[in-house]
N, C-alpha and C positions, 0 to 999 in steps of 0.2 A: 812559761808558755811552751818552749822548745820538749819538756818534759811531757806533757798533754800532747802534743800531737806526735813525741814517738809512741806512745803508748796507746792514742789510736792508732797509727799506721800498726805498732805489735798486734793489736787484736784482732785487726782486718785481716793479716797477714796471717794467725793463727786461723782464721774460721776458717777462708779459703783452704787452711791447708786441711781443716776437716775433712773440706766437700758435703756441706752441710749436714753430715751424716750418711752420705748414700754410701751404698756399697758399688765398688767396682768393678764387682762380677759376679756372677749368678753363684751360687752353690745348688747343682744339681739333685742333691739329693735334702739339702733345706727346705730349700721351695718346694720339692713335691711332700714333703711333709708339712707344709704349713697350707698346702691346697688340700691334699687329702684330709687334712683335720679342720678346714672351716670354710670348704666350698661343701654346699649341698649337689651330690650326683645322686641320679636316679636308682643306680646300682654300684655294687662293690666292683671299682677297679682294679685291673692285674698288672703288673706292669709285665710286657714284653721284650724280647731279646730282639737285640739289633738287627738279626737276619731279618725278623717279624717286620722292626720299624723301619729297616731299609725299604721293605718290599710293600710296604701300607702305605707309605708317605712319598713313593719312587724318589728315594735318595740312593746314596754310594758311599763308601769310605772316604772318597774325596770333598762331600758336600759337610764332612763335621769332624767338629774333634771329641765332640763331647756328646752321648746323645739318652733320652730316658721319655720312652713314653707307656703310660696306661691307659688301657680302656676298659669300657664292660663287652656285654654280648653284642651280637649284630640287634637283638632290641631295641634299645637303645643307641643314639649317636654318642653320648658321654663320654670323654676322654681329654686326657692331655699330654701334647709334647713338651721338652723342653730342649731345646740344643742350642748349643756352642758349635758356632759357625764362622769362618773367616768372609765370608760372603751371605750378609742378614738379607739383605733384598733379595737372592736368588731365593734362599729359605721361605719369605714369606710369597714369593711367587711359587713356589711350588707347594706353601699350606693352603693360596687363594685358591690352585689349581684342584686341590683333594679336597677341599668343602665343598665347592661347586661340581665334582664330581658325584660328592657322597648327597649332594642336596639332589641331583637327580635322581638317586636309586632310590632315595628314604619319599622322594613324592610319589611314588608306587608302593612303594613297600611299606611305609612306617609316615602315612603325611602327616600324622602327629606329633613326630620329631623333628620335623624340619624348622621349625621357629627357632630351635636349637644352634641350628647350624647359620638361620637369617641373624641371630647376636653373638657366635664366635666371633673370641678373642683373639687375635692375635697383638703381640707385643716387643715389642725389644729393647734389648739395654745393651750397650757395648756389642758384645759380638757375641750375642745371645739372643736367641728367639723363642717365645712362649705361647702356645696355641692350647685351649681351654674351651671344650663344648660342652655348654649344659645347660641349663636353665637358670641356674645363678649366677649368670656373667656378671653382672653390676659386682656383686659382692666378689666373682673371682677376679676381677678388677683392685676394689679395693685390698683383698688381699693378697695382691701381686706387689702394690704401689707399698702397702707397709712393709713390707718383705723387704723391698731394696730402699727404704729409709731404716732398717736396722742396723 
């Protein structure tokens, strides 16, 4: 009997120390290859230099340590961030602030992209924040969620 219950406790003790398979931190440039190859976006995104995403997304050197975002034209809202952040909640207070910014411009300019921006994604995992506009949010959902069970 003593035999069978180390050997449960081993195995409990083994999965936990899996972490059922998640991953413990983003890999920045994984995930935008796993969104860019099975999120449908409206157009080809480019990805932009930090000065770009500072000044898009009003961050600073201090608001990240890690940072990678693509978009397409102003035609479209399509795009994604992704950043390592020591402060996730300031991050997604300041990507609630840039959608609701951008939902304004685009109900003048473009009101057929705004549905776009009414199911942005935002997401986070440890100290990491992931923001995703497009029309296939469900699926850039699901493959956020597969992403960090690899």
């Amino acid at each position: 009997m003593k035999k069978y219950k180390a050997l449960i406790a081993l195995t409990a003790m083994l999965l936990l120390m899996c972490g059922c398979g998640k991953k413990e931190t983003i890999d920045i440039s994984e995930l935008s290859g796993a969104l860019a190859e099975s999120v449908s976006f409206s157009e080809q995104l480019t990805q932009i230099d930090v000065s770009n995403i500072e000044k898009r997304y009003a961050l600073n050197s201090k608001d990240y340590t890690e940072v990678a975002a693509f978009v397409g034209t102003l035609s479209t809202c399509d795009e994604y961030v992704i950043v390592k952040t020591e402060n996730p909640e300031a991050m997604i207070e300041k990507f609630n602030k840039y959608i609701e910014k951008k939902r304004e411009e685009y109900k003048v300019y473009r009101p057929d992209e705004v549905y776009k921006l009414d199911s942005a994604v935002i997401e986070t995992h440890n100290k990491s924040v992931v923001m995703i506009i497009t029309a296939d949010s469900e699926n850039a959902i699901d493959v956020y969620k597969k992403y960090l069970k690899k």
